[in-house]
C-alpha positions as a Markdown table, in Angstrom:
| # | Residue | x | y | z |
|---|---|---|---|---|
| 1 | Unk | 8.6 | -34.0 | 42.2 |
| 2 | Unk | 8.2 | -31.3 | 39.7 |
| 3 | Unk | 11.1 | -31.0 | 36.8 |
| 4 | Unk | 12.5 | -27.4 | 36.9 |
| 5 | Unk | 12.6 | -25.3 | 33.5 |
| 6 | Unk | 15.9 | -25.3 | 33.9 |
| 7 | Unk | 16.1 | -28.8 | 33.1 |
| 8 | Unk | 13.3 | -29.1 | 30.8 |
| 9 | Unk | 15.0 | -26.2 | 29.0 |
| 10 | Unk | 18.5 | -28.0 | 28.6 |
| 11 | Unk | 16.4 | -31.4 | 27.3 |
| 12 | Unk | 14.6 | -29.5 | 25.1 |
| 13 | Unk | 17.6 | -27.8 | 23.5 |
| 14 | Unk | 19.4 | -31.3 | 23.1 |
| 15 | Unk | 15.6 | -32.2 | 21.3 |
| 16 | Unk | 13.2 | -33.6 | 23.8 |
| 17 | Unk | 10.2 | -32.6 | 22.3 |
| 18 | Unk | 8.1 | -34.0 | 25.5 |
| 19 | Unk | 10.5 | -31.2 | 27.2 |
| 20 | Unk | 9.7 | -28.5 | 25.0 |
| 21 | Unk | 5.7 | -29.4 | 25.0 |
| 22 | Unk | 6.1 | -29.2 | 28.9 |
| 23 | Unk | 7.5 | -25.6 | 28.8 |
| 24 | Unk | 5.2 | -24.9 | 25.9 |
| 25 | Unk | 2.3 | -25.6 | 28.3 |
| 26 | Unk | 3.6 | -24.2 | 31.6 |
| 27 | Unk | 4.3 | -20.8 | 30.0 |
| 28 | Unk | 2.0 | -20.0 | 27.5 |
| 29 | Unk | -0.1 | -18.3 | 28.9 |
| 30 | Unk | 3.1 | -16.4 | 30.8 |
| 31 | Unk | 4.1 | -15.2 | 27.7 |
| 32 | Unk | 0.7 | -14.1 | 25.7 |
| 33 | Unk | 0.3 | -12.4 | 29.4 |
| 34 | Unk | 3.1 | -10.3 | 28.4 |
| 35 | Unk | 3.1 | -10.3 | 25.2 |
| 36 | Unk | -0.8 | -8.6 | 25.5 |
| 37 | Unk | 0.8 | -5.7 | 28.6 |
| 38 | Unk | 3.7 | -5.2 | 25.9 |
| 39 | Unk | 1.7 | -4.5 | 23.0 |
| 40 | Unk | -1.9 | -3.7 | 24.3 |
| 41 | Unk | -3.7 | -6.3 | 21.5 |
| 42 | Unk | -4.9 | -9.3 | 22.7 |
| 43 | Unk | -4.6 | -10.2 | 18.8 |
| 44 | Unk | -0.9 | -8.9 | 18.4 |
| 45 | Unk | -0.3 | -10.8 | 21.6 |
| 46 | Unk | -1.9 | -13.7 | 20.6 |
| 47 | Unk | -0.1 | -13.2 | 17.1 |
| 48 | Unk | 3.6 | -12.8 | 18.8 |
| 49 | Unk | 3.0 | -15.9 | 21.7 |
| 50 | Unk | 2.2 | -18.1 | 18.4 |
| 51 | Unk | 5.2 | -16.8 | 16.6 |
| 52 | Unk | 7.4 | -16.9 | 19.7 |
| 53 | Unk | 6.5 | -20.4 | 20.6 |
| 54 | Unk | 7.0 | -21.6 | 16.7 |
| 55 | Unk | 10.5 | -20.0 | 17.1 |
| 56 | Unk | 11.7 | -21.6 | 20.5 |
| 57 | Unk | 13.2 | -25.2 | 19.2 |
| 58 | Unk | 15.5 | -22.8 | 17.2 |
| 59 | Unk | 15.7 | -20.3 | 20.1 |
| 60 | Unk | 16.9 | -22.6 | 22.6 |
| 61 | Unk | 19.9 | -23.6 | 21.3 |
| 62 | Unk | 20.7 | -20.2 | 22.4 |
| 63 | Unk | 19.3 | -20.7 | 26.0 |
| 64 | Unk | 22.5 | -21.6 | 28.1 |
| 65 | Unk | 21.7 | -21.9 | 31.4 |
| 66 | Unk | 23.4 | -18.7 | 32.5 |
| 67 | Unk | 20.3 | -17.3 | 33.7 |
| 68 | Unk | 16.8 | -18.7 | 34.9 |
| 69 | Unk | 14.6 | -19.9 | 32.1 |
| 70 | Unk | 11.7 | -17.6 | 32.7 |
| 71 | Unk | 14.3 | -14.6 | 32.9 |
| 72 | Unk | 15.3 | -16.2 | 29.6 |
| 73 | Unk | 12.2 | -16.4 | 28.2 |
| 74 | Unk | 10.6 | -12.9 | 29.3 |
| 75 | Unk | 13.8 | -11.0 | 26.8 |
| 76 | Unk | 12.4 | -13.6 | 24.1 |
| 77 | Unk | 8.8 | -12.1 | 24.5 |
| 78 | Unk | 10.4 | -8.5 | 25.2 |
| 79 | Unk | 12.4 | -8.5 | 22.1 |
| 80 | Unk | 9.8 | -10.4 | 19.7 |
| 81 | Unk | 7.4 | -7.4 | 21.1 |
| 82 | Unk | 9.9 | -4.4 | 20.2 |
| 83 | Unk | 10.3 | -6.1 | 16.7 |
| 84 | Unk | 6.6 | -6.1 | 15.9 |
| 85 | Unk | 6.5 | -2.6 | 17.2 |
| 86 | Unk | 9.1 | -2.1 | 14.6 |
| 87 | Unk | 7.4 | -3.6 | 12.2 |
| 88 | Unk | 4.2 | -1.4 | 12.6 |
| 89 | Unk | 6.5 | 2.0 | 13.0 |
| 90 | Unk | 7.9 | 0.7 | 9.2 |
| 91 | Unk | 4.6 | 0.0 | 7.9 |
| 92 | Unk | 3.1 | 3.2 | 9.2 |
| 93 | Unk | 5.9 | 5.1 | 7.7 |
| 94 | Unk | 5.4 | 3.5 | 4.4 |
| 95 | Unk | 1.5 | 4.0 | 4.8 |
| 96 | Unk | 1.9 | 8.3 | 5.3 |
| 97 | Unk | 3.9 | 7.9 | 2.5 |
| 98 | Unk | 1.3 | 5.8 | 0.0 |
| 99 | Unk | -1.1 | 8.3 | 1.5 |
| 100 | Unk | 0.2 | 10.9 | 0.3 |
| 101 | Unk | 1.3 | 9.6 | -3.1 |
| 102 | Unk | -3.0 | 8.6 | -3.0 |
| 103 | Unk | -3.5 | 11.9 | -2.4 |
| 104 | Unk | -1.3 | 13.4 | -4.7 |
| 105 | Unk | -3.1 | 10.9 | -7.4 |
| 106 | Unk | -6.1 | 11.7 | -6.3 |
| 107 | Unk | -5.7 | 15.5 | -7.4 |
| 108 | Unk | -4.2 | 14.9 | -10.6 |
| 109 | Unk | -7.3 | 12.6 | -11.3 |
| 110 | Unk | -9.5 | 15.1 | -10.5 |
| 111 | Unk | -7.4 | 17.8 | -12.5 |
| 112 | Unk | -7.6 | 15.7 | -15.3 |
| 113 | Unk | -11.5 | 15.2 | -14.9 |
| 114 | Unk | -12.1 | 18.9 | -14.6 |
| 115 | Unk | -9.9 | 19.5 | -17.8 |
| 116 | Unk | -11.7 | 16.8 | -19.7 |
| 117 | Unk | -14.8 | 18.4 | -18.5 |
| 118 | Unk | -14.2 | 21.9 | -19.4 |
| 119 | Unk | -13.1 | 21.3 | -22.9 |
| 120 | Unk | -16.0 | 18.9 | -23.5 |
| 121 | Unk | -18.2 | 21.8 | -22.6 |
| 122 | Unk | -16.0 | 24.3 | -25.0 |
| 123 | Unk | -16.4 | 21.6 | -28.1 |
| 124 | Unk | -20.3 | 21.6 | -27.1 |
| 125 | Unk | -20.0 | 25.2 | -27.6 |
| 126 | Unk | -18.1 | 24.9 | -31.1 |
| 127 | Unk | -20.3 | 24.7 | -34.7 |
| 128 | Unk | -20.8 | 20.9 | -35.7 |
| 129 | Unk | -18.3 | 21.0 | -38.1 |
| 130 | Unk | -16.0 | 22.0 | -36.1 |
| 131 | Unk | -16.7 | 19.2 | -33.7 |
| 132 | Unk | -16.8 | 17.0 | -37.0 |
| 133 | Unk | -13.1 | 17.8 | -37.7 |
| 134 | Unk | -11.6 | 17.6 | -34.4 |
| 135 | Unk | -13.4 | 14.4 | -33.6 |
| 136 | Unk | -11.9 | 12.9 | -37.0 |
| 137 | Unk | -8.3 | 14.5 | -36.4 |
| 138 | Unk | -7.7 | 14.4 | -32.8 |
| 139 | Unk | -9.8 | 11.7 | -31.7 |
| 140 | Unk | -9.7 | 9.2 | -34.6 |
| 141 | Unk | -6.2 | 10.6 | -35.1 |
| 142 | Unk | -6.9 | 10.8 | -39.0 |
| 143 | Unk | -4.8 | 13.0 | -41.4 |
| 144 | Unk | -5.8 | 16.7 | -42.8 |
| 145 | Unk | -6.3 | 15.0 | -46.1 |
| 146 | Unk | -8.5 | 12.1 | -45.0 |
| 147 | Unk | -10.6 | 14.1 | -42.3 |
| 148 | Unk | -11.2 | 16.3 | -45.7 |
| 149 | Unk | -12.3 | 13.0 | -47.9 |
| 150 | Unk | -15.0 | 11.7 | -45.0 |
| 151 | Unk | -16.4 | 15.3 | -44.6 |
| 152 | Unk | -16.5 | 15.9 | -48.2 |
| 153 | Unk | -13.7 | 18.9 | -47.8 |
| 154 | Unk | -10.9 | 20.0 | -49.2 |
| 155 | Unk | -7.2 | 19.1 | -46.9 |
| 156 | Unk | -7.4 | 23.2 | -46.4 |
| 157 | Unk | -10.8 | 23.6 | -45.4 |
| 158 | Unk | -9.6 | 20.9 | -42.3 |
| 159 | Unk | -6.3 | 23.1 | -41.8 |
| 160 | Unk | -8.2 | 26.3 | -41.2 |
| 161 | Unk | -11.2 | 24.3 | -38.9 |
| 162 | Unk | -8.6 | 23.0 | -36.6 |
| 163 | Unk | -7.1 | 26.5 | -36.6 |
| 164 | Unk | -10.5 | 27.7 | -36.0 |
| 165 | Unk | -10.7 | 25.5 | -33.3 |
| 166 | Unk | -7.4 | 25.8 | -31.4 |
| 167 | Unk | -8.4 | 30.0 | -31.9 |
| 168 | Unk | -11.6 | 29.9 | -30.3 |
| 169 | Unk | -10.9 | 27.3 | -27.3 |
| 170 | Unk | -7.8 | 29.5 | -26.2 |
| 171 | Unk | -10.2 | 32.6 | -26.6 |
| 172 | Unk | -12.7 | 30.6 | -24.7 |
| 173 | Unk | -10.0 | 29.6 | -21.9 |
| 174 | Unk | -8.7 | 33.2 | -21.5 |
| 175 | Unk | -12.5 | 34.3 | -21.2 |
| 176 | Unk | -12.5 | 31.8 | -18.0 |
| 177 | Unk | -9.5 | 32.7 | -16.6 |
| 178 | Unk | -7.9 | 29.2 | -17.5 |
C-alpha cells in the first residue's frame, strides 16, 4: 500500500528526508507542469521547480495538514510564480529606466563629439600660430608668460593670440548658426 502525501508530508516536516525525496519525486514534474503553464518558459519553469523544491524542507514546517498536500503545494508553485513575475516587472522597470539614462548618455556623447569635432575643424581653419598658442595654453595648460618663452614671444603677443582666437571661433560659430 501506497503512503499518502499527507503522511509523507507530516514525516518530512518532522525531518524524514526519505519522506521528502518521495514527494520530491512524485511531484516534480506536477509542479515544473505548472510552473511552465504559469510562466510560459520551460526555463523559468524549470528555474522556479528547482527553487521551489530547494525551499520545501523550510516550507513544510508551514504545511499543517489543514488542506491536501497537492492543494498545499500548487499555492507554493502559484505564489513562487507571481514572485518571479514580480521580479521581472522590477527589473523591466529598472531596465526602461537605464534605457533611457543610455540614451540620454548616448546624446550627450554624441553632443560632445560633434562639439569636439566642429572646433577641431575651426582651429584647422586658424593661422599656425594661432594653433601654436592655444595648443600650449589650453591644451598643455601653460601660462601667458611661458607659452611666450617656447614660441619665442613676448607674454602680450600670447594675450592678444588667445584673444584673436576666442574672436574668430565665436565669429566662426555665429557664421554656422552655433
Amino acid at each position: 500500500m501506497e503512503t499518502t502525501d499527507e503522511n509523507l508530508a507530516l514525516a518530512a516536516a518532522g525531518g524524514d528526508r526519505a519522506a521528502f525525496a518521495a514527494l520530491v519525486t512524485r511531484h516534480y514534474d506536477r509542479i515544473h507542469g505548472l510552473a511552465w503553464r504559469l510562466t510560459g518558459s520551460a526555463a523559468d519553469a524549470q528555474d522556479l521547480t528547482q527553487e521551489i523544491c530547494a525551499a520545501l524542507p523550510a516550507k513544510m514546517s508551514g504545511w499543517r495538514g489543514d488542506a491536501r498536500f497537492t492543494t498545499w503545494l500548487y499555492r507554493v508553485v502559484v505564489n513562487a510564480c507571481a514572485d518571479l513575475r514580480r521580479r521581472h516587472m522590477t527589473r523591466a522597470r529598472a531596465a526602461d529606466g537605464w534605457g533611457d539614462w543610455e540614451l540620454a548618455r548616448q546624446a550627450e556623447i554624441a553632443e560632445a563629439r560633434a562639439a569636439q569635432d566642429w572646433l577641431e575643424a575651426a582651429m584647422a581653419r586658424l593661422s599656425p600660430e594661432l594653433r601654436e598658442t592655444v595648443a600650449l595654453v589650453l591644451g598643455e595648460e601653460l601660462t601667458q608668460a611661458e607659452a611666450g618663452q617656447v614660441l619665442g614671444v613676448s607674454e602680450g603677443t600670447i594675450a592678444w593670440r588667445m584673444s584673436e582666437v576666442k574672436k574668430r571661433l565665436r565669429r566662426m560659430a555665429e557664421e554656422e548658426g552655433l
